[in-house]
VEXVO-779802 format. One record per residue: x, y, z of N, C-alpha, C, O, CB in turn. Coordinates in steps of 0.001 Angstrom, whole numbers. Glycine has a CB too. Example, Ala and Ser with C-alpha at 12.3 -4.5 7.8 and 13.67 -1.06 7.14 Angstrom:
2
<rec <13190; -5690; 7800>; <12300; -4500; 7800>; <13200; -3300; 7800>; <14236; -3319; 8465>; <11308; -4473; 9046>>
<rec <12850; -2250; 7080>; <13670; -1060; 7140>; <12900; 30; 7870>; <13409; 1138; 8039>; <14084; -598; 5725>>
This chain:
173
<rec <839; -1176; 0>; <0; 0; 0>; <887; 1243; 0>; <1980; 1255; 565>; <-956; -4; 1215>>
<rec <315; 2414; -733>; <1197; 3328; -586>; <258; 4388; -197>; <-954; 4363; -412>; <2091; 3554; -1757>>
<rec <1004; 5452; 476>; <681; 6384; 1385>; <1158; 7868; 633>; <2344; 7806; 310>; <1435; 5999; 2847>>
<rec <734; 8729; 402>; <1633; 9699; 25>; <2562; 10158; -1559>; <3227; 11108; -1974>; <2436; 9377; 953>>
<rec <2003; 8551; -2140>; <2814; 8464; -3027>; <4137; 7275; -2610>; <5021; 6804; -3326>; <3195; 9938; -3262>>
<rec <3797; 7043; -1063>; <5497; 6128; -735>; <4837; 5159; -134>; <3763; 5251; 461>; <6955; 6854; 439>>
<rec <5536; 4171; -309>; <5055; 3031; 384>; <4903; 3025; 1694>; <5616; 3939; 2108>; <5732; 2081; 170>>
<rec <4255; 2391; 2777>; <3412; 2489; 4006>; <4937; 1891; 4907>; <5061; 2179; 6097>; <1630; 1334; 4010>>
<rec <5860; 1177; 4282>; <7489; 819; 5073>; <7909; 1909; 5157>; <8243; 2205; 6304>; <8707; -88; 4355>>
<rec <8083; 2877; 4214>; <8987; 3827; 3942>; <8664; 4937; 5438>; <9415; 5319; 6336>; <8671; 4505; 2214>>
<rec <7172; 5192; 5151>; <6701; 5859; 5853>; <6723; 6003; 7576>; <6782; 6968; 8338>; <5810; 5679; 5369>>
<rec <6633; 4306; 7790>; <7293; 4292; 9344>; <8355; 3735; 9828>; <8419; 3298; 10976>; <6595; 3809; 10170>>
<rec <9453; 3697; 8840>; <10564; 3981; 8612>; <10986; 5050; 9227>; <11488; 5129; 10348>; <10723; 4019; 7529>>
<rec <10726; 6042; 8306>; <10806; 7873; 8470>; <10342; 8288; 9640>; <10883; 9095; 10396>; <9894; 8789; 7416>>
<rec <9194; 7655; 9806>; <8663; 8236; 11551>; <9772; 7424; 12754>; <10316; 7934; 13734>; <6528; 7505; 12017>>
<rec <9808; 6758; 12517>; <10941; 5514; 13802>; <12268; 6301; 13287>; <13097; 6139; 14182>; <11084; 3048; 13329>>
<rec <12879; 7132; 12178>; <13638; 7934; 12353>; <13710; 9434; 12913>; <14461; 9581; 13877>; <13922; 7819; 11521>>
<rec <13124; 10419; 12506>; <12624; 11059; 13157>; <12565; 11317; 14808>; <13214; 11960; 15633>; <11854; 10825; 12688>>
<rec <11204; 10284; 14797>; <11137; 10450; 16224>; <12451; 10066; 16805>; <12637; 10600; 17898>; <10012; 9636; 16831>>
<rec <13473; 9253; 16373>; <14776; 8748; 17141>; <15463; 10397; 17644>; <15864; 10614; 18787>; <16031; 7644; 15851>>
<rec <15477; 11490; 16453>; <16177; 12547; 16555>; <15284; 13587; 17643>; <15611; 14378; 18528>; <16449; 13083; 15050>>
<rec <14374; 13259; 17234>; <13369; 14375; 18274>; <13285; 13614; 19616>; <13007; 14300; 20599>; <11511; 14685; 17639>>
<rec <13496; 12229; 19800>; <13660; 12225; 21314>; <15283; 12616; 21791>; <15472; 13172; 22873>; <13221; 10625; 21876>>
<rec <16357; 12287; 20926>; <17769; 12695; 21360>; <17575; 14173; 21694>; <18116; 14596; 22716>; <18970; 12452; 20163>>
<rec <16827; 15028; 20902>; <16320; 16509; 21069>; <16334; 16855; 22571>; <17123; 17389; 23350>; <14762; 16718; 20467>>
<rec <14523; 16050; 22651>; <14101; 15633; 23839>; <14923; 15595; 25019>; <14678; 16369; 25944>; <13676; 14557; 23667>>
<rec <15974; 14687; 25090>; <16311; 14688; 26437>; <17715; 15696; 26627>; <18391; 15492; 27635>; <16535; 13079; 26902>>
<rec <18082; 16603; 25822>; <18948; 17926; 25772>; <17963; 19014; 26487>; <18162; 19549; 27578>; <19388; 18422; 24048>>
<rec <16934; 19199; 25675>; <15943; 20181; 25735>; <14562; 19889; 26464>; <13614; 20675; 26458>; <15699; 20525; 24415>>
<rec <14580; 18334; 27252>; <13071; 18539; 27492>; <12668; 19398; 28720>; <11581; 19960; 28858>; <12405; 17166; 27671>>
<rec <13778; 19415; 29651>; <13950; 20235; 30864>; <13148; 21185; 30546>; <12054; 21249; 31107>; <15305; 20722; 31246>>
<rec <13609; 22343; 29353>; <12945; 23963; 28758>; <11736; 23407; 28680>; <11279; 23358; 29822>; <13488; 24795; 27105>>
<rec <11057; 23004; 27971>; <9761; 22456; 27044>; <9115; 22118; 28726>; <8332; 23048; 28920>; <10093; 20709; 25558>>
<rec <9115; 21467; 29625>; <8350; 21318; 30502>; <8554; 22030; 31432>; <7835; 21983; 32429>; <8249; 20328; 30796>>
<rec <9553; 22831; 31326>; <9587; 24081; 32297>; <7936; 25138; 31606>; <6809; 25472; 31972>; <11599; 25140; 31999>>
<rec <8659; 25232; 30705>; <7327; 25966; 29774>; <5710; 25665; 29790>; <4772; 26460; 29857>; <7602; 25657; 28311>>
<rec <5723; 24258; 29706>; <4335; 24245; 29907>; <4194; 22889; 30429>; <4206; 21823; 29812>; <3468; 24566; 28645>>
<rec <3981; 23256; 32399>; <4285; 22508; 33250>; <2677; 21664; 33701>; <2618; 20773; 34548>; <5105; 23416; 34340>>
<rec <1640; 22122; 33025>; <-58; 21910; 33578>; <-625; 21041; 32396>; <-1790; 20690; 32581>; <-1141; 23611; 33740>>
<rec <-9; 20588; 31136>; <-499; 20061; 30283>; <-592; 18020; 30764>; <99; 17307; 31491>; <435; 20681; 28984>>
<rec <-1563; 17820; 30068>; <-2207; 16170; 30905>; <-1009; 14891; 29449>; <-361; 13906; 29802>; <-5245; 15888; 30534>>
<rec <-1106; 15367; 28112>; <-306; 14527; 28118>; <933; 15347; 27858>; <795; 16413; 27257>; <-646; 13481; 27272>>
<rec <2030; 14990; 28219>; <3133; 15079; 27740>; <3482; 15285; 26555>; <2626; 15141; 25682>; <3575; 14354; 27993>>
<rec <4828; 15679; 26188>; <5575; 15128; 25350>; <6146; 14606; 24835>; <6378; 14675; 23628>; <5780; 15153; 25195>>
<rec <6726; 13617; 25951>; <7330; 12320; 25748>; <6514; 11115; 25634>; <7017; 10006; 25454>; <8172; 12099; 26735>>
<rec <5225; 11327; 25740>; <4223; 10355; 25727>; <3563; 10769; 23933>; <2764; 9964; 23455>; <2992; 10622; 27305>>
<rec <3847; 11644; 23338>; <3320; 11671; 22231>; <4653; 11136; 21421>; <4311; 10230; 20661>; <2657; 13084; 21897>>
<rec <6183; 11435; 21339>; <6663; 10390; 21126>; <7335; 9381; 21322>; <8199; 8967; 20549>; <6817; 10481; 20773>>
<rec <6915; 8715; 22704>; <6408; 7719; 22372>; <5405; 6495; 21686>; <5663; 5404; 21178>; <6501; 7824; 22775>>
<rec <4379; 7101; 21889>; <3298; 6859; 20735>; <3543; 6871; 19107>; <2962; 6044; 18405>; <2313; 7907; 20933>>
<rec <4203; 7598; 18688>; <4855; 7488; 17638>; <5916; 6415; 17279>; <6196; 5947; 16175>; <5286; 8519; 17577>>
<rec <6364; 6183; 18348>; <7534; 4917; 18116>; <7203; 4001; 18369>; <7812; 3109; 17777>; <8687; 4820; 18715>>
<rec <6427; 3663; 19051>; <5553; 2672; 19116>; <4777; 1831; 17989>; <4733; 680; 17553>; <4793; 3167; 19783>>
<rec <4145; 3188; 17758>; <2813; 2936; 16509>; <3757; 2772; 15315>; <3468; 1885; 14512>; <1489; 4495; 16179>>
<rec <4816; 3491; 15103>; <5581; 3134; 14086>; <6437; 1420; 13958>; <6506; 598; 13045>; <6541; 4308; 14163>>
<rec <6855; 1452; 15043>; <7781; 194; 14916>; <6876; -709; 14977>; <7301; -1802; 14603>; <8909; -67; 15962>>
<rec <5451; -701; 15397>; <4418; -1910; 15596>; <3783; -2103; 13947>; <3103; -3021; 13490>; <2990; -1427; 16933>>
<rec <4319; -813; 13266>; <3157; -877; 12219>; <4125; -1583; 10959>; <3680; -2444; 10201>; <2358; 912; 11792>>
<rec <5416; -1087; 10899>; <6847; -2073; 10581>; <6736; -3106; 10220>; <6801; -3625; 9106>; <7704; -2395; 11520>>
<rec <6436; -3700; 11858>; <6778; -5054; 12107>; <5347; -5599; 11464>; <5444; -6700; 10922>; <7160; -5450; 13834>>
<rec <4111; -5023; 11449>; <3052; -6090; 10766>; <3341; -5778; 9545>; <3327; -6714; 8746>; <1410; -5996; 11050>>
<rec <3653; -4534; 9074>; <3801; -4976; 7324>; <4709; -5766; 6974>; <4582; -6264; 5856>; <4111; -3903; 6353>>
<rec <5823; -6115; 7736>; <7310; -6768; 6905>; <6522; -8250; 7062>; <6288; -8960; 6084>; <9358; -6584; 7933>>
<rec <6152; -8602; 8427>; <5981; -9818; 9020>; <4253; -10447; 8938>; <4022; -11626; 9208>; <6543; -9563; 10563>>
<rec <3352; -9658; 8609>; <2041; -10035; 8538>; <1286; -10031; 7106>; <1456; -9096; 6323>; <1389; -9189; 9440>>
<rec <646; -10861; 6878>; <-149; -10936; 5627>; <-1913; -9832; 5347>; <-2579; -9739; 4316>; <-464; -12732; 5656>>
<rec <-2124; -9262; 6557>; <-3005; -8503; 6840>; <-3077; -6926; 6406>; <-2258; -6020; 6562>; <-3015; -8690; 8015>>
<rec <-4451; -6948; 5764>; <-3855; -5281; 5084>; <-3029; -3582; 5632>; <-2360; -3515; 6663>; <-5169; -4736; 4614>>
<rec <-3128; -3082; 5251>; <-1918; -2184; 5764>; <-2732; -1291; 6781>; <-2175; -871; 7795>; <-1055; -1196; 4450>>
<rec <-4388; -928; 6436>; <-5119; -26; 7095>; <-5465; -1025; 8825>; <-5559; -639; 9990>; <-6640; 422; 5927>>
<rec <-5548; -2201; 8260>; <-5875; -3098; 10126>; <-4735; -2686; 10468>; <-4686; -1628; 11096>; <-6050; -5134; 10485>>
<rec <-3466; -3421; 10143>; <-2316; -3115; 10798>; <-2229; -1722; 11192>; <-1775; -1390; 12287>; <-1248; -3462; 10039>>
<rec <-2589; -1025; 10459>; <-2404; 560; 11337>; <-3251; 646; 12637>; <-2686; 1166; 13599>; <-2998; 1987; 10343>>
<rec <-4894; 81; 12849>; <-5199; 316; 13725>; <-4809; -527; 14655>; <-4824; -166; 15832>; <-6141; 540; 13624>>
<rec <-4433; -1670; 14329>; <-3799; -2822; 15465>; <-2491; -1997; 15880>; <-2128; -2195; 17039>; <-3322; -4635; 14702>>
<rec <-1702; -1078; 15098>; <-275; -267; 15345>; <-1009; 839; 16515>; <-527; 1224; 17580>; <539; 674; 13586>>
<rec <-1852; 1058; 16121>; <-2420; 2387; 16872>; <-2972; 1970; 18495>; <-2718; 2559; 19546>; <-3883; 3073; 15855>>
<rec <-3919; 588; 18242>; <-4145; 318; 19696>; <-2862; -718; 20389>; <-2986; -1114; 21548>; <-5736; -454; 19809>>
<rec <-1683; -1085; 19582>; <-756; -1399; 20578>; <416; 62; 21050>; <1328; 52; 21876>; <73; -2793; 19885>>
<rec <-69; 1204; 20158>; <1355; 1866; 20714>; <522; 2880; 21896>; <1118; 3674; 22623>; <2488; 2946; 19228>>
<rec <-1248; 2618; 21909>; <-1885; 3327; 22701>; <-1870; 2157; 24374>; <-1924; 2559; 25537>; <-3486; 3734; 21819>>
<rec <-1805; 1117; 24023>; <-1394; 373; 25182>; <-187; 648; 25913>; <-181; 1325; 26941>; <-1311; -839; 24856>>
<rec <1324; -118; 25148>; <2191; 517; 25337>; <2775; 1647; 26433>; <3516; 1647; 27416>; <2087; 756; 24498>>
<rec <2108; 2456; 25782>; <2182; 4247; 25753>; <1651; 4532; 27541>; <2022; 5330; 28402>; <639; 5179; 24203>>
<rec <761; 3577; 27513>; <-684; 3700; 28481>; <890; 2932; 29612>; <1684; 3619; 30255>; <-2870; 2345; 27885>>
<rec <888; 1764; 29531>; <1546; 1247; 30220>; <3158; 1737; 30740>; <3623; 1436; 31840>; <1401; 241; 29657>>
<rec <3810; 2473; 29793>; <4385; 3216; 30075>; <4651; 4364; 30999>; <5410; 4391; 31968>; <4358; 3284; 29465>>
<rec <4214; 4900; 30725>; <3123; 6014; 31251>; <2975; 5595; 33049>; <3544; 6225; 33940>; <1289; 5776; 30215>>
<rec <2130; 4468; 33245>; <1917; 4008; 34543>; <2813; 3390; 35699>; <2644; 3538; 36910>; <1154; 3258; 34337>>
<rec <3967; 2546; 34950>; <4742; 2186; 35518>; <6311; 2045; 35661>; <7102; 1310; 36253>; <4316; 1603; 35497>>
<rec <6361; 3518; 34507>; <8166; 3963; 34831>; <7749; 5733; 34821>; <8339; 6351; 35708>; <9752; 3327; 33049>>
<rec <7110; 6316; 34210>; <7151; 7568; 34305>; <6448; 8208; 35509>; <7065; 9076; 36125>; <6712; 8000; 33180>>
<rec <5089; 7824; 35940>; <4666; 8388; 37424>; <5438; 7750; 38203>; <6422; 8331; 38660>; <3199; 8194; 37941>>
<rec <5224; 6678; 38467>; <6563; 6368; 39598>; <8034; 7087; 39435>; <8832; 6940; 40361>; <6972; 4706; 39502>>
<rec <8281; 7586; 38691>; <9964; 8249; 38355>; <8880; 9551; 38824>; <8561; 9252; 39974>; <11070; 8169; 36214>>
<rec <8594; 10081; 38672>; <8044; 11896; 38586>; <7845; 11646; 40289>; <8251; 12612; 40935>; <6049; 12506; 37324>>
<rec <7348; 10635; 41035>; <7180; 10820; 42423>; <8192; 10377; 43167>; <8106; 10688; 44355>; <6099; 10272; 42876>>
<rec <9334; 9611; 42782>; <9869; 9192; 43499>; <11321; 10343; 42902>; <12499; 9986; 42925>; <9724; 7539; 43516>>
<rec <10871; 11612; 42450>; <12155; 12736; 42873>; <11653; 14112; 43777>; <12290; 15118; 44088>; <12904; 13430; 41267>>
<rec <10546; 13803; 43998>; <9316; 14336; 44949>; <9596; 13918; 46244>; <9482; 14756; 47139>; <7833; 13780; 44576>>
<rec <10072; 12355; 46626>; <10231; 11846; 47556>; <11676; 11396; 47912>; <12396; 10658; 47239>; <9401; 11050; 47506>>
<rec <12032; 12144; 49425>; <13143; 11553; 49987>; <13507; 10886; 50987>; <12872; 11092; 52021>; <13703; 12106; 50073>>
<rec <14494; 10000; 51022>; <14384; 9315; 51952>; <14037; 9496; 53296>; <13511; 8602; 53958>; <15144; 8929; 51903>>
<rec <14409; 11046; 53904>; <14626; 11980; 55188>; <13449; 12800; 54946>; <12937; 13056; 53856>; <16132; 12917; 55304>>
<rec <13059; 13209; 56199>; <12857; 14495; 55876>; <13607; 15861; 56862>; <14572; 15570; 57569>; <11341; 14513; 55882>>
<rec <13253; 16862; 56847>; <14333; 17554; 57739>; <13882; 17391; 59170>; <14666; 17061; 60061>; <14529; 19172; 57392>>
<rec <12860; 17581; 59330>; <12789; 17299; 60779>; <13093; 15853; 61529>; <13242; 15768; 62748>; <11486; 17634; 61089>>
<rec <13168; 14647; 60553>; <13644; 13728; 60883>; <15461; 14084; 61305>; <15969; 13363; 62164>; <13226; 12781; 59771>>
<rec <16016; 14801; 60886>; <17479; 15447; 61126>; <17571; 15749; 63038>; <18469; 15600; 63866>; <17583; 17267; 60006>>
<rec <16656; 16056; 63082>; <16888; 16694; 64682>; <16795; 15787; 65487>; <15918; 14946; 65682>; <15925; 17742; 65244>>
<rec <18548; 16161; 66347>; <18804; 14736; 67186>; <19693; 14243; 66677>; <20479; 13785; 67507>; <17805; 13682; 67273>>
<rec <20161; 14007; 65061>; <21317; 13260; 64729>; <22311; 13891; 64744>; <22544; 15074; 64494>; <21321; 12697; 63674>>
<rec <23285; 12567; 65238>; <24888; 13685; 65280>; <25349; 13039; 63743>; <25204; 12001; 63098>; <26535; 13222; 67040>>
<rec <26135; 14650; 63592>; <26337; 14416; 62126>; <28334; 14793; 62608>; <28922; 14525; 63656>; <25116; 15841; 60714>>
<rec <28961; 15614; 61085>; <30450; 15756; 61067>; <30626; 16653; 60443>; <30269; 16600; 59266>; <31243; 14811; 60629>>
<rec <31215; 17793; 60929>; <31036; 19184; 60371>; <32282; 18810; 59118>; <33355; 18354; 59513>; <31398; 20713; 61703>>
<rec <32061; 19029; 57650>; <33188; 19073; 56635>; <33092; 20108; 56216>; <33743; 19824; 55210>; <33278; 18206; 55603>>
<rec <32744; 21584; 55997>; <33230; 22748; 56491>; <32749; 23843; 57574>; <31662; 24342; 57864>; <33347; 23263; 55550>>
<rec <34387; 24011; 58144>; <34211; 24627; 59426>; <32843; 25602; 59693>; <31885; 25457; 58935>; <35484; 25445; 59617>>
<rec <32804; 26217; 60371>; <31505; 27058; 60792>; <32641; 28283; 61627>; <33419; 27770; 62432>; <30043; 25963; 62064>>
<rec <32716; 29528; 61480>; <32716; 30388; 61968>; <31826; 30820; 62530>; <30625; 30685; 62296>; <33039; 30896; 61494>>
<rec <32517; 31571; 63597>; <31657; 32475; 64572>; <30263; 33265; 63576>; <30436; 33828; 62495>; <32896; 33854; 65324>>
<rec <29155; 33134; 64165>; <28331; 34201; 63721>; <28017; 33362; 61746>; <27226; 33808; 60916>; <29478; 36128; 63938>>
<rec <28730; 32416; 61612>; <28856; 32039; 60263>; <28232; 30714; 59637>; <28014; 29939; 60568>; <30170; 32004; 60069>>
<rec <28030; 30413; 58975>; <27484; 28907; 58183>; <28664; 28116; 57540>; <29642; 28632; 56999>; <26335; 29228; 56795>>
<rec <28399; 26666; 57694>; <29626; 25642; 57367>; <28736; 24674; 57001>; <27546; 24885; 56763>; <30770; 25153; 58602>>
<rec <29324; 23543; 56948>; <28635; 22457; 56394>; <28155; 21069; 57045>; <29184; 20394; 57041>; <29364; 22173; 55473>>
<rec <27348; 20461; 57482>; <27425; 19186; 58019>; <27037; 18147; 57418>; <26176; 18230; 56543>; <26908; 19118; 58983>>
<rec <27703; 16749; 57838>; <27698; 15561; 57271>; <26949; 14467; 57826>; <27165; 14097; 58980>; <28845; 15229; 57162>>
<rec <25931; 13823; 56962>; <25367; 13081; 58518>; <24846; 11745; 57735>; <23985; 11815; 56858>; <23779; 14112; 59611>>
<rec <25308; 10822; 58042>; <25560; 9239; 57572>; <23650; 8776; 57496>; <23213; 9251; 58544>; <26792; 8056; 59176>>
<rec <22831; 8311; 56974>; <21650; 7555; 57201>; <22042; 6155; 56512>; <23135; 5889; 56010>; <20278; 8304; 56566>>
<rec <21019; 5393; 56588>; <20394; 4507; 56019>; <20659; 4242; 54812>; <21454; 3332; 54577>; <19360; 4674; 56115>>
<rec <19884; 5181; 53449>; <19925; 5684; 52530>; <21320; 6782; 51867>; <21493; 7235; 50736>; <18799; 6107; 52747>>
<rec <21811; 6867; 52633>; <23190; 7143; 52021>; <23429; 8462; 52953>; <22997; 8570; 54101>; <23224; 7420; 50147>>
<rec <24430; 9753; 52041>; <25056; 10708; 52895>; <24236; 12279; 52560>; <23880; 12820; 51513>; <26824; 10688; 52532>>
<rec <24175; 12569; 53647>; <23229; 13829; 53620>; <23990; 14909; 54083>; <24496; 14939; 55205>; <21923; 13718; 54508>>
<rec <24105; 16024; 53034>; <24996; 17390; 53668>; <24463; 18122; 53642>; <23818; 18075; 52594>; <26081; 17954; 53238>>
<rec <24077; 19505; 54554>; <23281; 20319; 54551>; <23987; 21485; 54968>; <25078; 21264; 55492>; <22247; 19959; 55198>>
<rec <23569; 22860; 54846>; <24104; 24305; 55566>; <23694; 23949; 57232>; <22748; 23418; 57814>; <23077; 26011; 54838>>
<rec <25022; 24589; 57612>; <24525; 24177; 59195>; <25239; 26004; 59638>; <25705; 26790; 58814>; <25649; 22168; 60212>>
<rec <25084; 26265; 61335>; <25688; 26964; 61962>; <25435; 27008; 63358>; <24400; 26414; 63659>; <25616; 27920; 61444>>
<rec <25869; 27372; 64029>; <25936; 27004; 65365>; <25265; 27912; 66133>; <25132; 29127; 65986>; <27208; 26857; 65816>>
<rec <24725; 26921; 67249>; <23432; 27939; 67600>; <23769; 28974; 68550>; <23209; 30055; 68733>; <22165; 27172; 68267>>
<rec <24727; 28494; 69098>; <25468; 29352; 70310>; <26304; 30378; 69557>; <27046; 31047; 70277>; <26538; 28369; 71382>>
<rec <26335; 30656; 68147>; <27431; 31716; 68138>; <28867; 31268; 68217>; <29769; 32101; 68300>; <27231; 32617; 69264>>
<rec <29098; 29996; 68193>; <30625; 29694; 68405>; <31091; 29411; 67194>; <30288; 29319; 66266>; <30993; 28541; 69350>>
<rec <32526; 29213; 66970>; <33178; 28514; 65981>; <33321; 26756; 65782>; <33502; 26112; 66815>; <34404; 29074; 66138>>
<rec <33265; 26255; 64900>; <33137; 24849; 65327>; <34204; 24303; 63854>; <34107; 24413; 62632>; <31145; 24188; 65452>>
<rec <35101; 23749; 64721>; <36132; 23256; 63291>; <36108; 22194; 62285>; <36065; 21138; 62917>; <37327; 22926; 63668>>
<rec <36113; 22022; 61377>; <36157; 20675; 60340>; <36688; 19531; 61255>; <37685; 19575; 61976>; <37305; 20873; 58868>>
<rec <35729; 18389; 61061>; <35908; 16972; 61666>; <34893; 17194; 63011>; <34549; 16140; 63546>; <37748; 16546; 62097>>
<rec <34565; 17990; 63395>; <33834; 17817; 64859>; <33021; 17125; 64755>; <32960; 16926; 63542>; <33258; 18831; 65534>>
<rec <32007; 16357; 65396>; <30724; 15894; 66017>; <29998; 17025; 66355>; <30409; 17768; 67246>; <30889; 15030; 67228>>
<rec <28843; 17276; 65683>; <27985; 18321; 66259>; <26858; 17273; 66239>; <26736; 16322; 65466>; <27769; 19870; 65387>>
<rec <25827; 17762; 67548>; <23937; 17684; 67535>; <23500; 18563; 66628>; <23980; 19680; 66431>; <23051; 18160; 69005>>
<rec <22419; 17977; 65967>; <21645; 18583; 65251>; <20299; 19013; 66297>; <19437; 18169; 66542>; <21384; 17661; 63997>>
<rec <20223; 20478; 66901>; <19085; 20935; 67755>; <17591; 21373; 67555>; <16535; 21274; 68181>; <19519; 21835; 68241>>
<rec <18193; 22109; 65921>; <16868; 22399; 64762>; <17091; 22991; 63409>; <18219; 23291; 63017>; <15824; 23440; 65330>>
<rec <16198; 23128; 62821>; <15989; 23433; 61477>; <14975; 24537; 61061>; <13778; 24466; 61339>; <15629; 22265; 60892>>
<rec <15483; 25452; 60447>; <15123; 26441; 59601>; <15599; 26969; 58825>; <16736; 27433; 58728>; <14848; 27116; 59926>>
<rec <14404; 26948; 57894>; <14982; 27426; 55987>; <15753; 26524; 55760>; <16864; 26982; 55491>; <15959; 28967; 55544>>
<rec <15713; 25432; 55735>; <16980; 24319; 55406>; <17937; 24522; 55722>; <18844; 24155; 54975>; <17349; 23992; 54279>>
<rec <18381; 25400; 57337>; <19625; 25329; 57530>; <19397; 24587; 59391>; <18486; 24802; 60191>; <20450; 27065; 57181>>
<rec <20687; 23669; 59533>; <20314; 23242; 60330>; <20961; 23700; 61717>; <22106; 24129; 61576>; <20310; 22151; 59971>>
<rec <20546; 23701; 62843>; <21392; 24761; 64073>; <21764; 23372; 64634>; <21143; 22312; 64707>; <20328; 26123; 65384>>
<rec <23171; 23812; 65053>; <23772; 22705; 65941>; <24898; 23042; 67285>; <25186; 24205; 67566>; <24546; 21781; 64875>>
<rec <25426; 21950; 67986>; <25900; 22414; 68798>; <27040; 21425; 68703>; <26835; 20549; 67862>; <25112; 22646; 69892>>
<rec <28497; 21318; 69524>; <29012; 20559; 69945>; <28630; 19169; 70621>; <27919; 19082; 71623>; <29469; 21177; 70404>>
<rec <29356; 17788; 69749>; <28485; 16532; 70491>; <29454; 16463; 71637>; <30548; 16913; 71294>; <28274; 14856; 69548>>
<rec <29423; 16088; 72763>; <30206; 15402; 73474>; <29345; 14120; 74350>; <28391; 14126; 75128>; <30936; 16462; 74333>>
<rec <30340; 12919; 73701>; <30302; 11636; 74666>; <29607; 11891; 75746>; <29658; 13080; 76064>; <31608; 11136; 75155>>
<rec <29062; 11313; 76338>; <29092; 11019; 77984>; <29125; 9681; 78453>; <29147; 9451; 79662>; <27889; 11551; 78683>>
């Protein structure tokens, strides 16, 4: 069957190329593009996908199926709308929530002794280090008392505000 004047291979051929370049696009540029228009229901990566889908499904029944070219398109269309669907459900919402979600949260911080890796001046902000579960967590820290506190110490974590955390000297007992 021909499409356009070109045969119906050629055609999703060209689209399974294409879309190859517009998703390499995609993941340079998709950051901008969904910065831009952050409220829209489908995506853009879900339209091509759908395209690569519907293309490589529609491929594979013309090279490999004896069935005319217009079924195969809609059989291309409701597998790259499955697909797409399934996609969609179980790598992309789960990825979009799970950078939403962290292991900690800050108020879980208060109470842990962490390891100052840069110093804290008087009156000043430094850095602290504090080992979990889930790996290593560094945050702006400074000391609540106003003191200086040197690289390598043990500090308490006492509280948190604005994501910075107030601490004090740990000592043993």
């Amino acid at each position: 069957m021909t499409l356009f004047g070109y045969p119906v291979e050629h055609i999703y051929l060209w689209l399974l190329v294409i879309n190859g370049i517009l998703i390499i696009l995609y993941l340079f540029f998709g950051d901008v593009i969904e910065a831009i228009d952050e409220t829209t229901f489908i995506k853009p990566v879900l339209i091509l996908a759908w395209i690569i889908f519907f293309s490589a499904s529609g491929l594979i029944f013309e090279k490999l199926s004896f069935i005319s070219s217009v079924f195969g398109m809609i059989i291309s269309a409701i597998v790259a709308f499955l697909l797409t669907v399934l996609l969609n459900v179980f790598v992309f919402i789960p990825l979009a929530n799970a950078e939403h979600s962290l292991s900690y949260t800050e108020e879980s911080l208060i109470g842990r002794v962490g390891r100052i890796i840069i110093s804290i001046p008087e009156d000043g902000f430094g850095e602290i280090f504090i080992e979990s579960k889930s790996g290593m967590i560094t945050k702006p820290a400074t000391s609540i008392e106003n003191i200086p506190i040197s690289e390598g110490e043990e500090v308490l974590v006492l509280k948190i505000e604005k994501g910075v955390l107030y601490v004090v000297p740990y000592e043993y007992e």
